[in-house]
C-alpha positions in Angstrom: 28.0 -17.8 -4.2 24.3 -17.7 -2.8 21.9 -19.2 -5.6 19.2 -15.9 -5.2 17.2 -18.9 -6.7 17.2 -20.6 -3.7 16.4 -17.8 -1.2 13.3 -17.1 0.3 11.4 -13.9 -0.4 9.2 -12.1 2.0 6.7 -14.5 4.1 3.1 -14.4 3.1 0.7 -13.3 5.2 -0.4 -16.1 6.6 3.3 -17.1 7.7 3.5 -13.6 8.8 0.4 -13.8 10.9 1.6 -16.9 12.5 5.4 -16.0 13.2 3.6 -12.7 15.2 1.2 -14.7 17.3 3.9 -17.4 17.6 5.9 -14.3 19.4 3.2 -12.5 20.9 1.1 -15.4 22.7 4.1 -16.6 24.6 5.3 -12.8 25.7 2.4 -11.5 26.8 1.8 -14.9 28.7 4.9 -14.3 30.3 4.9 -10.7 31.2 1.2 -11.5 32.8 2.5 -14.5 35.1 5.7 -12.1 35.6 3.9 -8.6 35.9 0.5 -9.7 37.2 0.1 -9.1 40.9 1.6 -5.7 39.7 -0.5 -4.6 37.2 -3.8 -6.1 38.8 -5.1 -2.6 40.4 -4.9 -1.3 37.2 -7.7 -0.7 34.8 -8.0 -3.1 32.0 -6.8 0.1 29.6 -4.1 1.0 31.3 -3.2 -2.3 32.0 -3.7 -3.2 28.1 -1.1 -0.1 27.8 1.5 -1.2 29.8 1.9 -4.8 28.6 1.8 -3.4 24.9 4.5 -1.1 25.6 6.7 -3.5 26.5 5.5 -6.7 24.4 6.0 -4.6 21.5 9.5 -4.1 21.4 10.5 -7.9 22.7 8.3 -9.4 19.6 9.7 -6.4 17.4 13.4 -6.6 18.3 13.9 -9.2 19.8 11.8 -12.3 18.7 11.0 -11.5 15.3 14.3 -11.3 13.5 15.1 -14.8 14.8 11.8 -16.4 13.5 12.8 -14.7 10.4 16.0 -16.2 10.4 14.4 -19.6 11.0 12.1 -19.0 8.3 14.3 -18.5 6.2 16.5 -21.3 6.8 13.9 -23.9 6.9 12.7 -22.8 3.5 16.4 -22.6 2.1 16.7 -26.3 3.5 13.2 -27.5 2.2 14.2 -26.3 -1.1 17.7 -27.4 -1.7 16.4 -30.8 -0.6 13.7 -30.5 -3.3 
């Protein structure tokens, strides 16, 4: 059985903030190398509006529930260890 002792609650915001731009820098620096000749004629709004609407749901769905999982498991580590 799981000592609830030795699992990690929620991050703090800081870890928070970091695990988000840890997911967000390198997606939208991908989808603008990927997507950029593309979305060039657009305007910067519109532009803005396209990469959030699909940055969004890669960092939601599929980034951030493994850097939680990571989180987690590096804490659980750091504190059995002592």
């Amino acid at each position: 059985m799981t000592n609830p002792a030795a699992v990690p609650g929620p991050p703090t915001k800081h870890q928070l903030a970091f695990m988000i731009w840890l997911a967000v820098f390198p997606t939208l620096t991908a989808l603008n190398l990927t997507l950029g000749h593309w979305l060039s004629p657009l305007t910067p709004v519109l532009r803005t509006f396209v990469l959030a609407t699909i940055a969004v749901p890669i960092v939601i769905y599929g980034l951030m529930p493994h850097l939680h999982r990571l989180r987690t498991r590096i804490l659980s580590r750091r504190w059995r260890n002592g």
